[in-house]
C-alpha positions as CSV (number, residue, x, y, z in Angstrom):
1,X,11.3,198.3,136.6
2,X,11.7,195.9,139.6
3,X,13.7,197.4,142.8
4,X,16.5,194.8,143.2
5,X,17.6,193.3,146.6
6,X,19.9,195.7,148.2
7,X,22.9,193.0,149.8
8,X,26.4,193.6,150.7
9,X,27.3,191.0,147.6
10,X,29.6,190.4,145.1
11,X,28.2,191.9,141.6
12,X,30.9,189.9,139.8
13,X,30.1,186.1,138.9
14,X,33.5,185.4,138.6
15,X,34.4,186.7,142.1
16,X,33.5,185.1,145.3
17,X,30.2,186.0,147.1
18,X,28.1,186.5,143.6
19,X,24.5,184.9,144.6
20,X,22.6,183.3,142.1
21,X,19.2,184.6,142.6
22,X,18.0,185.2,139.0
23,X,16.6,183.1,135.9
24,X,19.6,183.4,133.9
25,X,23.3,184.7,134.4
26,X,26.1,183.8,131.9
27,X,29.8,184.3,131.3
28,X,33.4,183.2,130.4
29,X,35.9,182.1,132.4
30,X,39.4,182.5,131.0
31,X,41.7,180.2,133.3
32,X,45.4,180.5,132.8
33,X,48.2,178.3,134.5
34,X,49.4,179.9,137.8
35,X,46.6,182.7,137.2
36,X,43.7,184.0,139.7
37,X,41.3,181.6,138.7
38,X,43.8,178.2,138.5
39,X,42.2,176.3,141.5
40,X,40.0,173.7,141.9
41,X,36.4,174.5,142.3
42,X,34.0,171.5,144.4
43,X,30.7,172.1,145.0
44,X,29.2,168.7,146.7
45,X,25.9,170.0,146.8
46,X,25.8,171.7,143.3
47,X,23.9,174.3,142.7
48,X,19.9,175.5,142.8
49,X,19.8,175.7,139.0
50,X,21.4,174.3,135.7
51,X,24.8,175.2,134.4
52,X,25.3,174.8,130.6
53,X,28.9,174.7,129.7
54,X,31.3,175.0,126.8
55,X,35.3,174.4,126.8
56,X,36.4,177.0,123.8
57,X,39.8,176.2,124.3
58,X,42.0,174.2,126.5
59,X,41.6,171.7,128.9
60,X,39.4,171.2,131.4
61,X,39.5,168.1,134.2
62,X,36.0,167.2,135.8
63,X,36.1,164.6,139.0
64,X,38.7,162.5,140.4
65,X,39.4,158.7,140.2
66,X,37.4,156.3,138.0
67,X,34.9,158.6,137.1
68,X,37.6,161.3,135.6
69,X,36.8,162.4,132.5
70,X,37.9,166.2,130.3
71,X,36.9,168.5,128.5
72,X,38.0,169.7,124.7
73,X,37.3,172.2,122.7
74,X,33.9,171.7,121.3
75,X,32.6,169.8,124.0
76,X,29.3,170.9,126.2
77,X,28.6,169.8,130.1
78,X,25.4,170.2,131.8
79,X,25.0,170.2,135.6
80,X,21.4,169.7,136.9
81,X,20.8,170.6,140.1
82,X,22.6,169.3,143.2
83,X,24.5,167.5,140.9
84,X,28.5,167.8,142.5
85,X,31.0,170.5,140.7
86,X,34.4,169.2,140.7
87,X,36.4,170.6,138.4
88,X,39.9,172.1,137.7
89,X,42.1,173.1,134.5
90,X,43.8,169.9,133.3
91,X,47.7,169.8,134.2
92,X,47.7,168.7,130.5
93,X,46.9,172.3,129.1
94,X,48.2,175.8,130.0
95,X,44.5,177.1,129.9
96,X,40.8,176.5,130.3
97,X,38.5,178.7,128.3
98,X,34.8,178.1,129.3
99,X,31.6,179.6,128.4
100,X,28.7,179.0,131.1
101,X,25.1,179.8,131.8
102,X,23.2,179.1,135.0
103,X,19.8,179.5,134.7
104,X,16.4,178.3,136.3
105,X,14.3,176.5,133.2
106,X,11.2,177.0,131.9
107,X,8.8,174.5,132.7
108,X,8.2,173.0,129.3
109,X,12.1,172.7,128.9
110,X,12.2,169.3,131.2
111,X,12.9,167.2,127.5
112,X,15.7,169.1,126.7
113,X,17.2,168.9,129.8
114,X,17.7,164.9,129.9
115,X,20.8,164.3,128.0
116,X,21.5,160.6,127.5
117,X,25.5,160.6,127.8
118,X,26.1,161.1,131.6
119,X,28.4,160.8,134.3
120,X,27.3,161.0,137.9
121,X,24.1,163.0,136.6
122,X,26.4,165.4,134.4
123,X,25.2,165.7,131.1
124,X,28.0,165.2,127.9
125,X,27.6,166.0,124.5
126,X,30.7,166.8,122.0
127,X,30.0,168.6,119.0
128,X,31.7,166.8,116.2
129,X,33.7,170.3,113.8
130,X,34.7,173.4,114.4
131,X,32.0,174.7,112.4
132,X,29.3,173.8,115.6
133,X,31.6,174.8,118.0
134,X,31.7,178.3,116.2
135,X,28.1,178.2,116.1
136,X,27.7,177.1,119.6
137,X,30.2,179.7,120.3
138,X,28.1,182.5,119.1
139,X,25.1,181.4,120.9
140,X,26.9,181.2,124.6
141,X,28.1,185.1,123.4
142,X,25.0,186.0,122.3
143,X,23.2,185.3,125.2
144,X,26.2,187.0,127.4
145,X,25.6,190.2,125.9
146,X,21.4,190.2,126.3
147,X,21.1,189.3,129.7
148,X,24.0,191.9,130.3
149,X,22.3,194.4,128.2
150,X,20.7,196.3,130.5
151,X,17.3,195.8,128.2
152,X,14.1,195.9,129.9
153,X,13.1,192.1,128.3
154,X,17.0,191.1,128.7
155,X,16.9,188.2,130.9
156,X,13.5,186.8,129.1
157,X,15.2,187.5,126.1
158,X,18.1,185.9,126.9
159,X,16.2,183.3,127.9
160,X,14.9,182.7,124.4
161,X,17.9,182.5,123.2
162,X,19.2,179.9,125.3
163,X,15.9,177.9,124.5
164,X,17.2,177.9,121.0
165,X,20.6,176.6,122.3
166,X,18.9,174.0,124.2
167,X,17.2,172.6,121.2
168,X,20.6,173.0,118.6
169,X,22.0,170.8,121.5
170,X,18.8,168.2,121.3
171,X,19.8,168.3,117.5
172,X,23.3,167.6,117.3
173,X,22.7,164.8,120.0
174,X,22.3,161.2,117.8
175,X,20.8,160.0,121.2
176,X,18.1,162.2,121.3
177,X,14.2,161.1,120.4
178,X,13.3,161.9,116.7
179,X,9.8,164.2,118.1
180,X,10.1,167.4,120.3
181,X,7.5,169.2,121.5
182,X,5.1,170.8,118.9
183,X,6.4,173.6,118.2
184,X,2.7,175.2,118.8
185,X,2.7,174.4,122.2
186,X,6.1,175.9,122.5
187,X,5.0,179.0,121.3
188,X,1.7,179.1,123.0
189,X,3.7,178.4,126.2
190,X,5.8,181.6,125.4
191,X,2.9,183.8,124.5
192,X,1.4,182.8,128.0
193,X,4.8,183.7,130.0
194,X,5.1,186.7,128.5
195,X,1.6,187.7,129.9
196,X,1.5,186.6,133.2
197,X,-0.2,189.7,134.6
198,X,-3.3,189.3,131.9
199,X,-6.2,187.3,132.1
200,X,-5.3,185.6,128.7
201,X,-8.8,183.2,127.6
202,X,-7.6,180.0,126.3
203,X,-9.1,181.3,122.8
204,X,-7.0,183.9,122.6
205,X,-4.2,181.4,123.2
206,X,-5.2,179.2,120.5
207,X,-5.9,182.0,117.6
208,X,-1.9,183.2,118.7
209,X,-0.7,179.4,117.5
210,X,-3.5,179.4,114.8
211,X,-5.2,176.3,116.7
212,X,-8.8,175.3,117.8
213,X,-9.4,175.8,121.5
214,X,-10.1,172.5,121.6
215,X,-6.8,171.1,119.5
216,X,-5.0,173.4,121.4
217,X,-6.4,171.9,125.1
218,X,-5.5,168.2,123.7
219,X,-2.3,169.0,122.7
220,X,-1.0,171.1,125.6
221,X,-2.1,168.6,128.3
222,X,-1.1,165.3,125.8
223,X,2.4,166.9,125.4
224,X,3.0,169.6,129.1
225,X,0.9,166.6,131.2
226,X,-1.6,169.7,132.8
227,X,-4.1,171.7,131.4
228,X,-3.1,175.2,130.3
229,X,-4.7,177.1,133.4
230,X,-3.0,175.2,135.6
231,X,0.5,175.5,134.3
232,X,-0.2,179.3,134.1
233,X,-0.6,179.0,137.5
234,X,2.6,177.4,137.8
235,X,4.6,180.1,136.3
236,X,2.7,182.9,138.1
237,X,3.9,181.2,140.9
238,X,7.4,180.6,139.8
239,X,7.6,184.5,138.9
240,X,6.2,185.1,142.2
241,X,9.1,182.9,144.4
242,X,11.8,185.0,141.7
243,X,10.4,188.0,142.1
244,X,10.6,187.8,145.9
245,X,13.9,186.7,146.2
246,X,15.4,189.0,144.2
247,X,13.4,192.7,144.5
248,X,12.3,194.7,147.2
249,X,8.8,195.2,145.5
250,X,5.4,194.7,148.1
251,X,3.8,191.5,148.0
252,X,0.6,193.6,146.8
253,X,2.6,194.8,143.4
254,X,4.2,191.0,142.9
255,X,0.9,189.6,143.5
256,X,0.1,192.1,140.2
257,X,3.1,191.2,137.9
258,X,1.9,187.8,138.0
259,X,-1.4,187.9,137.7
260,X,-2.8,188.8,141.2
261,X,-5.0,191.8,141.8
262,X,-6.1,190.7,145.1
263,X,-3.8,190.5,147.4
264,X,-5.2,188.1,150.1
265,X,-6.4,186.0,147.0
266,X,-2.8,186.1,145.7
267,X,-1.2,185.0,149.1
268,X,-3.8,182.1,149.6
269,X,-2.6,180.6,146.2
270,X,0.9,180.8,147.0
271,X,0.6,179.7,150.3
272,X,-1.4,176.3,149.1
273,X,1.3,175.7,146.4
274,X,4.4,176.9,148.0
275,X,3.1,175.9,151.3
276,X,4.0,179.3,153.4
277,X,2.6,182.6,152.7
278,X,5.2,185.1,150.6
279,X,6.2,187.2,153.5
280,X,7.5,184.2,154.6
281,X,9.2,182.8,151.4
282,X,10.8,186.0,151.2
283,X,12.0,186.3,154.9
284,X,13.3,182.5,154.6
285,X,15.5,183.1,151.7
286,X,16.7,186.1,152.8
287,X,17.9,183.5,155.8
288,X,19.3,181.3,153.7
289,X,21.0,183.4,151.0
290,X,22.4,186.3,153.1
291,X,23.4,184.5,156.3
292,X,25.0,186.6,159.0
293,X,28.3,184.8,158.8
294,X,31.2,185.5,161.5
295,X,34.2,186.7,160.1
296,X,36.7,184.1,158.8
297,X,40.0,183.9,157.7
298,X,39.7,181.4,154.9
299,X,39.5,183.6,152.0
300,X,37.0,180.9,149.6
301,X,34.4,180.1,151.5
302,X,32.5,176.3,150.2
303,X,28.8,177.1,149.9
304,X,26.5,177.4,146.2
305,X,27.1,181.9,146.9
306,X,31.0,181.9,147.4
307,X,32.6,179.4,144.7
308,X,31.1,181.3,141.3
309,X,34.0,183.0,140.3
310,X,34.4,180.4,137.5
311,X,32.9,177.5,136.2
């Protein structure tokens, strides 16, 4: 169990001040005409992660002038990173029901994340029946209630779930190439994320997706574009920056979750990939994420931490 940051925040995503310092949060926003959440929401700079998003029922409006489009039951939005958030109920509708998740992806997710209809970088897919939207209904829920849980594998197993999301999405869209990744790789990139802190060998890898060592090595870097060992690296070092950000735990036990038994061995591989050692990644985005901020009377402030009360 992971001793979480300790801030004077908001513990509500709907509410102002939530921060965002997690793999995965996800919710619905019920907006009503003349209610607590009718306003506009604008974001120029987006966000640090990906927002999936799903109109249940309503109208929603997203930007202004020529690129104006909205959103119907049934149809899903995703917002990349930095990508602007302009967004509002439409005048046209008493309501906006929305189901949203933000999360940080997985590194083998990049695919799924390219969505061919787009409008300034905003990814658009409309699911053609009630029957999907039911379906992708469930799925938004579903994951709601398992990072919410309280489980001890919540958020990764809410992540799972969302990877199946992703990929009913890549289905449903006719744009989409024919071939995704092998599902062996998937599973082998799975198996190796959910044992960071072991020295897995790359033939215990393989004998988990029933491959060859070597048909596994081929495949992984013909399909991922690096060798396994190296993209374990990666995540070890994506779990690492997380971790920091969002627990009080020493760098000695962080350096452990991920992999790490030495410590000064763990900080030199972080600091050559991150490119500062992670006492400092940690004291900078405590900077940048918990600002001291003098007291103002505008009651909404505009950065990425204040404007998450609804999406």
């Amino acid at each position: 169990m992971y001793h979480r940051m300790i801030q004077d925040q908001q513990s509500n995503p709907l509410l102002p001040g939530y921060s965002f310092n997690a793999y995965l949060v996800a919710g619905m926003t019920p907006i009503l005409a003349d209610g607590p959440l009718d306003f506009s929401i604008d974001r120029p700079g987006g966000m640090k992660g990906f927002i999936l998003n799903l109109t249940v029922k309503g109208q929603g409006k997203v930007f202004d002038g020529e690129d104006t489009f909205y959103c119907n039951p049934g149809d899903l939005l995703l917002f990349p990173p930095k990508a602007r958030h302009l967004y509002a109920r439409s005048a046209n509708s008493d309501c906006w029901y929305h189901r949203w998740v933000y999360f940080r992806p997985r590194a083998y997710w990049a695919d799924w994340l390219e969505w061919h209809t787009k409008t300034r970088d905003v990814g658009r897919l409309s699911l053609p029946n009630n029957t999907l939207l039911l379906e992708f209904d469930r799925l938004f829920a579903n994951i709601e209630q398992t990072q919410k849980s309280g489980r001890r594998f919540g958020e990764e197993l809410g992540m799972n779930l969302l990877e199946r999301l992703l990929l009913r999405a890549m289905e449903e869209d006719p744009q989409s190439p024919q071939k995704i990744m092998d599902p062996r790789v998937i599973e082998a990139c799975q198996f190796i994320t959910g044992n960071l802190a072991g020295e897995l060998r790359i033939d215990e890898v393989a004998r988990h997706v029933c491959l060859s060592p070597s048909r596994l090595a081929h495949l992984f870097r013909e399909q991922v574009g690096i060798n396994i060992l190296r993209w374990r690296e990666d995540q070890r070092v994506i779990r690492a920056k997380l971790l920091l950000q969002t627990t009080q735990e020493s760098i000695a036990t962080i350096g452990r979750v991920v992999g790490y038994d030495d410590q000064l061995y763990f900080s030199r591989v972080f600091r050559k990939r991150v490119g500062v050692s992670p006492s400092d990644f940690r004291r900078r985005s405590v900077e940048i994420n918990y600002p001291a901020k003098p007291y103002r009377s505008h009651p909404w402030p505009e950065h990425e931490n204040a404007a998450t009360y609804h999406f």
